[in-house]
C-alpha positions as CSV (number, residue, x, y, z in Angstrom):
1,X,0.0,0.0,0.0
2,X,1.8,3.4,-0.9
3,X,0.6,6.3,1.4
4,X,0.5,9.7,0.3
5,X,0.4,12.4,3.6
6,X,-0.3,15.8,3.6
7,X,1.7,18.0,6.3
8,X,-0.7,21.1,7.3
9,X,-1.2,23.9,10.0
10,X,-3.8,25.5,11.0
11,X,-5.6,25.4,7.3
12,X,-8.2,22.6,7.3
13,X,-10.7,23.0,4.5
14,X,-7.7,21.7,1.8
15,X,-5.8,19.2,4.0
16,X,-9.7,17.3,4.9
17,X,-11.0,17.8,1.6
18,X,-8.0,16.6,-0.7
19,X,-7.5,13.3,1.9
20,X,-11.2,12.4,1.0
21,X,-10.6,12.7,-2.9
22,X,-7.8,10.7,-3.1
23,X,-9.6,8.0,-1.0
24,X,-13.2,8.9,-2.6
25,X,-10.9,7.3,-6.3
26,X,-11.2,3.9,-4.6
27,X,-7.9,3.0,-5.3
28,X,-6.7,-0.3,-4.2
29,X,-3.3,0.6,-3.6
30,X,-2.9,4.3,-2.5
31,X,-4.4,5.5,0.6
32,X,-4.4,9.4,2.1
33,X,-3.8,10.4,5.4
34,X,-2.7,13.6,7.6
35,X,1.1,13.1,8.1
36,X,2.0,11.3,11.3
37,X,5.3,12.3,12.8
38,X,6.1,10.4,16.7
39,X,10.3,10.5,15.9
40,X,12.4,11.2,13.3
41,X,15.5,9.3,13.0
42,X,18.2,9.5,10.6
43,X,17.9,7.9,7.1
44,X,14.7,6.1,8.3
45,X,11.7,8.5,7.3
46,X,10.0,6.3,4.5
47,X,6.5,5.8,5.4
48,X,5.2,7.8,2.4
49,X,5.3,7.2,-1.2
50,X,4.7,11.4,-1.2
51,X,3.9,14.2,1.2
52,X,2.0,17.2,0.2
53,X,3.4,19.8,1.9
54,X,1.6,22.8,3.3
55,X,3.7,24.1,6.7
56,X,7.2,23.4,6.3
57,X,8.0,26.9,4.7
58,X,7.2,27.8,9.3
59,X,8.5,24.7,11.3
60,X,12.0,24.2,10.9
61,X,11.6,20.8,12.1
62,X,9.3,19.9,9.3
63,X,11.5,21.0,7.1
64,X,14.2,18.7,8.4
65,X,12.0,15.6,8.6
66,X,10.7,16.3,4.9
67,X,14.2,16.3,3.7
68,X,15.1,13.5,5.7
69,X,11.8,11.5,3.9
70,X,13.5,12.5,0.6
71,X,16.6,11.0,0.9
72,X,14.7,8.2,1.9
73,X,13.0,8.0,-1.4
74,X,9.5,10.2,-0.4
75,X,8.3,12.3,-3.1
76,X,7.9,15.5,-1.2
77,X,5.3,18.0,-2.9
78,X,7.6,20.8,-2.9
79,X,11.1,19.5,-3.3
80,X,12.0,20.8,0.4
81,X,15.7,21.2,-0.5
82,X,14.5,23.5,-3.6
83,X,12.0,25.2,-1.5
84,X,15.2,25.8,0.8
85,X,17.5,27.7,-1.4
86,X,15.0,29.6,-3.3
87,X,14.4,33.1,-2.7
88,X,12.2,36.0,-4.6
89,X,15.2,38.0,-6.2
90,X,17.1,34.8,-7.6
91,X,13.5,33.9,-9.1
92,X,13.6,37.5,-10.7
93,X,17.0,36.9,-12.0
94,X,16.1,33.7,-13.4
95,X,12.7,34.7,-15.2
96,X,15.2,38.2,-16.9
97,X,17.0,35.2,-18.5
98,X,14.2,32.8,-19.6
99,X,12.5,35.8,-20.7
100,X,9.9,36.3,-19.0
101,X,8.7,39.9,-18.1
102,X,9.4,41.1,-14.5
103,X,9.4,44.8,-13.0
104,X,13.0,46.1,-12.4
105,X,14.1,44.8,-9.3
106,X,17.2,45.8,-7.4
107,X,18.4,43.7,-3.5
108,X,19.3,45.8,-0.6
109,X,21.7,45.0,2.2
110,X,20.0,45.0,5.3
111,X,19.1,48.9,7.0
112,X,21.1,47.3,10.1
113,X,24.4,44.9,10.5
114,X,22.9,41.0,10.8
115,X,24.1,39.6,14.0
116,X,27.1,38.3,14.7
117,X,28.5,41.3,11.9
118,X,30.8,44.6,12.4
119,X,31.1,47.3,9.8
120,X,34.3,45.4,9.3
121,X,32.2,42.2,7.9
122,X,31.1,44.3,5.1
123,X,34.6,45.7,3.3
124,X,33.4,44.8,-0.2
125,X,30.4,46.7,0.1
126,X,30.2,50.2,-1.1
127,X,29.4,53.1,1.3
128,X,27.1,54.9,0.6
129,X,25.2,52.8,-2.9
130,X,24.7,54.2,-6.1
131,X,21.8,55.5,-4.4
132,X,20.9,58.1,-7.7
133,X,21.7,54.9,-10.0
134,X,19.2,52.4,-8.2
135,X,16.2,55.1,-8.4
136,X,17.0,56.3,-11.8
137,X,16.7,51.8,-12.5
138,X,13.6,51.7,-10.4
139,X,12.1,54.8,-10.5
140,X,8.8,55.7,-8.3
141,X,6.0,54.8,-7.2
142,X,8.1,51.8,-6.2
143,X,7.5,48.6,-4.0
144,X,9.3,47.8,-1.2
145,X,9.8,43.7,0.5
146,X,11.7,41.1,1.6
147,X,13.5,39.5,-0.9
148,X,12.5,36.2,0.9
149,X,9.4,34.9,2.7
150,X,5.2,36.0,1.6
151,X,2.6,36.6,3.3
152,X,2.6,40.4,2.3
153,X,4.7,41.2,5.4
154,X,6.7,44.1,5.9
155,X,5.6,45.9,2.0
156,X,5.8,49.2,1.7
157,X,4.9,51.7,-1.0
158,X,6.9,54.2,-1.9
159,X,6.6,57.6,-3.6
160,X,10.1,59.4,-3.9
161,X,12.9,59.3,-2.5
162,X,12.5,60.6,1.2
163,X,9.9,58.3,1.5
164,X,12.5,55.7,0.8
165,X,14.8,56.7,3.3
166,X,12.1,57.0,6.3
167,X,10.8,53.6,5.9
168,X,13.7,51.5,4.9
169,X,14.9,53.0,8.5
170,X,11.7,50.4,9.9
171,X,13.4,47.3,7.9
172,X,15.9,46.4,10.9
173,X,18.0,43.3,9.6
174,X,15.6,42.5,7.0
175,X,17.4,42.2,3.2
176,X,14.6,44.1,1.0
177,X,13.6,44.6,-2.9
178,X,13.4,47.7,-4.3
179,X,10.9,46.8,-7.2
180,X,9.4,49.2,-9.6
181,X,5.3,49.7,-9.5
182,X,3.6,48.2,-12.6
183,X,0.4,49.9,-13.0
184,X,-1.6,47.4,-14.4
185,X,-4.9,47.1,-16.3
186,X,-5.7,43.5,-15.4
187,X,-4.8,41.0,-12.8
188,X,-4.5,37.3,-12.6
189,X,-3.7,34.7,-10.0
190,X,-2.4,31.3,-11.7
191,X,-2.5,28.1,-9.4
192,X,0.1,25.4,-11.2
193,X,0.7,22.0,-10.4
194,X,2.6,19.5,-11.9
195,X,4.9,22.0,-13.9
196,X,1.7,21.5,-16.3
197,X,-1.6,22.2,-15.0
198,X,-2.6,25.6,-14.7
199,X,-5.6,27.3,-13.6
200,X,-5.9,31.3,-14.1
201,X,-8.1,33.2,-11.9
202,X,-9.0,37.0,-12.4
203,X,-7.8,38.7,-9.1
204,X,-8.2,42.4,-7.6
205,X,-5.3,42.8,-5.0
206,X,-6.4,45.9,-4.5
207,X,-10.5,44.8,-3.2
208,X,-10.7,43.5,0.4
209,X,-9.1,40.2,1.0
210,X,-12.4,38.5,0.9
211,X,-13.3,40.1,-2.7
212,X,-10.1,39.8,-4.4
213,X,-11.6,37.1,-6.9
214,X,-14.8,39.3,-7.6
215,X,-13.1,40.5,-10.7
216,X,-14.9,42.0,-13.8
217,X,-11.1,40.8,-16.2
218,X,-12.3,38.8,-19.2
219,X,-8.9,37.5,-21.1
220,X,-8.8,36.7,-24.7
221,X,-8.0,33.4,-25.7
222,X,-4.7,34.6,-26.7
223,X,-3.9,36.6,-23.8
224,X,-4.9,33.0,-21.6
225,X,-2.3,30.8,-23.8
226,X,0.0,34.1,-23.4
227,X,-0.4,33.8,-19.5
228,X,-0.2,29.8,-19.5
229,X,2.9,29.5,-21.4
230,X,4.5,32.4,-18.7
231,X,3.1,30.0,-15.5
232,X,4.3,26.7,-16.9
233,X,7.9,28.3,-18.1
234,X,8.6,29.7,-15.1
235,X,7.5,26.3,-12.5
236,X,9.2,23.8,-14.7
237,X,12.7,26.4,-14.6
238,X,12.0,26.6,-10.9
239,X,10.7,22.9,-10.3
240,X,7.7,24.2,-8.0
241,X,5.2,20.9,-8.1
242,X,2.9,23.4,-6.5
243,X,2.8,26.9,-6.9
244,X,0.9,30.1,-7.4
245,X,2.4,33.0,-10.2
246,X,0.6,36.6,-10.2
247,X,0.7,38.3,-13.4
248,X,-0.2,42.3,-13.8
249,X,-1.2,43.1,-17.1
250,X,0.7,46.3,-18.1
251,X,0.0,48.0,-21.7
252,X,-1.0,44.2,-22.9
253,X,2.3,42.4,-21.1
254,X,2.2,39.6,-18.5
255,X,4.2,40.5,-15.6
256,X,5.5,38.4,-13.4
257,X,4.7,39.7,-10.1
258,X,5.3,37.3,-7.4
259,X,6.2,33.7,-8.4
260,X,7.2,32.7,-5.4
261,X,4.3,31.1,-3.1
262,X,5.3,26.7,-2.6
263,X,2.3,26.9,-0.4
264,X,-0.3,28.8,-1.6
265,X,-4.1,30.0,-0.3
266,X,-6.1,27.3,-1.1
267,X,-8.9,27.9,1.4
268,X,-12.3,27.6,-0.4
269,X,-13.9,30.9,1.4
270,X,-11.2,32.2,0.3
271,X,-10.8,31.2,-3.3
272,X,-14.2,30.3,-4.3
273,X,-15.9,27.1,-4.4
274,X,-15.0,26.9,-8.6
275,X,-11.5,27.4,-8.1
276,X,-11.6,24.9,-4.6
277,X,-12.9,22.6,-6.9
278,X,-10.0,22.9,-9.3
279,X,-7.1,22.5,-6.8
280,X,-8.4,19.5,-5.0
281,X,-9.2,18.1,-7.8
282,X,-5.9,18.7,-9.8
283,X,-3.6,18.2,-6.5
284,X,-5.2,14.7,-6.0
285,X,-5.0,13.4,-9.3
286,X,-1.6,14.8,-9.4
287,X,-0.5,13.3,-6.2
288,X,-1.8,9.9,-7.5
289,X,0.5,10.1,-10.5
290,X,3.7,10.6,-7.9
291,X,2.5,7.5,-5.7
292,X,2.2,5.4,-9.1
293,X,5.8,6.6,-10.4
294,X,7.3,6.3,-6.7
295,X,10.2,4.0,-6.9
296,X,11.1,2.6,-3.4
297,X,15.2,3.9,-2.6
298,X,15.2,6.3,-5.3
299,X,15.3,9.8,-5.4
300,X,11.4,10.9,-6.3
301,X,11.8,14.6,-6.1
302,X,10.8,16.8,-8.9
303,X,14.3,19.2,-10.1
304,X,13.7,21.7,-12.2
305,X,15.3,22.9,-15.3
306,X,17.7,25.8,-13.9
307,X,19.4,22.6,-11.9
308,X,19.2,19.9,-14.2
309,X,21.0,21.8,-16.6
310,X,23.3,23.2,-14.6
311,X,24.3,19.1,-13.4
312,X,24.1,18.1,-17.1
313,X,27.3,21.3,-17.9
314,X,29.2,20.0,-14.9
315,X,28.6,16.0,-16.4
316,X,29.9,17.2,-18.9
317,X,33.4,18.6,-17.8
């Protein structure tokens, strides 16, 4: 019997209603089941033909046993070591070079010294930056974040320069993005899973959380294949098995606007009972096909294209 868990917080309405699909298929051989964790020992975690994974990116701990599972063969829904390394200004970099539209971005070192750091620590780094150079890139309105983490946490607009200043002053140790406002016409929220299935969903960041998929946006079927094409580019470069991409619609171009989100809303008050109905659905059936390709002692991980290239140069050498 090949067990596929899911790994959750406080969410419930996914978790619950994704375990009942996968068992509502009547599958012989595959059962689902809420992840079960009494010890985690070295090089032993292989109960699970695959774990979804919803809570990892906030429990250290999880994050350790999911990697542990891994090695042990477990295809983990996201690739926890991926999900480790990646960050929002890397994914930037990467979509300027598989050309896919992003706004100007530009990384900040942190307003004050990490710990464990002395002005000493920092003798490559220019004092003061091209400060006139990274707002003539940028320019204003501009967005201010974290280059890692979500959640809309600590995001700041900002409207000139002196605005800049003031609240880059609340950052602390955080490292931020400087990233240019894209005024946009239309808005669009793109579950993908699988590197292949995508769902796009007209979205209004700007309503109240609650209304943010009571949009009026009505894509042409070219703009859709336009947007697809973006979604699934980007998650099989990254090698997200589960992700959601945002695209603002600027003078008719798809920009990537956050790309970044392993673990994304999938509450249905949230997203609607249409688009519920999608993602459990899709994450099921998708979850189904891991547990039938799972091969017991091998690596079942999903890589994406940015590192299986970059192994297939050094192979190479």
């Amino acid at each position: 019997m090949k067990k596929i868990g899911i790994l959750f917080g406080k969410e419930r309405t996914f978790p619950m209603a994704f375990i009942e699909r996968v068992n509502s298929k009547g599958l012989n051989d595959i059962v689902a089941e809420p992840v079960r964790i009494d010890k985690v020992v070295q090089g032993a975690a292989d109960e699970y033909a695959v774990i979804v994974d919803r809570i990892s990116q906030d429990v250290p701990f999880y994050r350790a046993y999911l990697k542990d599972a891994a090695i042990c063969g477990t295809a983990v829904i996201n690739n926890p070591f991926w999900f480790s390394a990646d960050e929002k200004f890397f994914n930037n970099c990467l979509a300027v070079k598989i050309g896919v539209p992003v706004p100007k971005t530009v990384i900040l070192p942190s307003r004050e010294l990490p710990p464990d750091t002395s002005d000493e620590s920092f003798t490559n780094l220019s004092y003061p930056l091209d400060w006139e150079g990274i707002f003539n890139y940028v320019g204003f309105p501009a967005y201010m974040k974290p280059f890692a983490g979500g959640g809309w946490k600590n995001v700041y607009k900002l409207h000139d320069m002196e605005d800049f200043f003031h609240k880059h002053h609340e950052t602390g140790q955080l490292v931020m993005l400087l990233q240019e406002e894209i005024i946009f016409e239309e808005y669009y929220r793109c579950y993908c899973i699988g590197g292949k299935h995508v769902r796009i969903m007209p979205y209004e960041p700007r309503n109240p959380h609650h209304l943010r998929y009571v949009s009026s946006f009505s894509p042409s079927a070219e703009r859709l294949q336009q947007m697809e094409d973006i979604v699934i580019r980007l998650n099989q470069y990254l090698g997200y098995d589960f992700n959601t991409v945002e695209l603002a619609v600027r003078d008719g171009v798809p920009y990537a606007i956050d790309f970044c989100n392993p673990a994304p809303d999938a509450d249905r008050p949230s997203i609607g009972d249409e688009n519920f109905e999608w993602v459990v659905e899709t994450a099921a059936n998708y979850a189904i096909e891991r547990a039938t390709q799972y091969a017991p002692g091998k690596d079942n991980l999903t890589w994406g294209q940015y590192v299986v290239r970059s192994t297939k140069k050094q192979a190479l050498i």
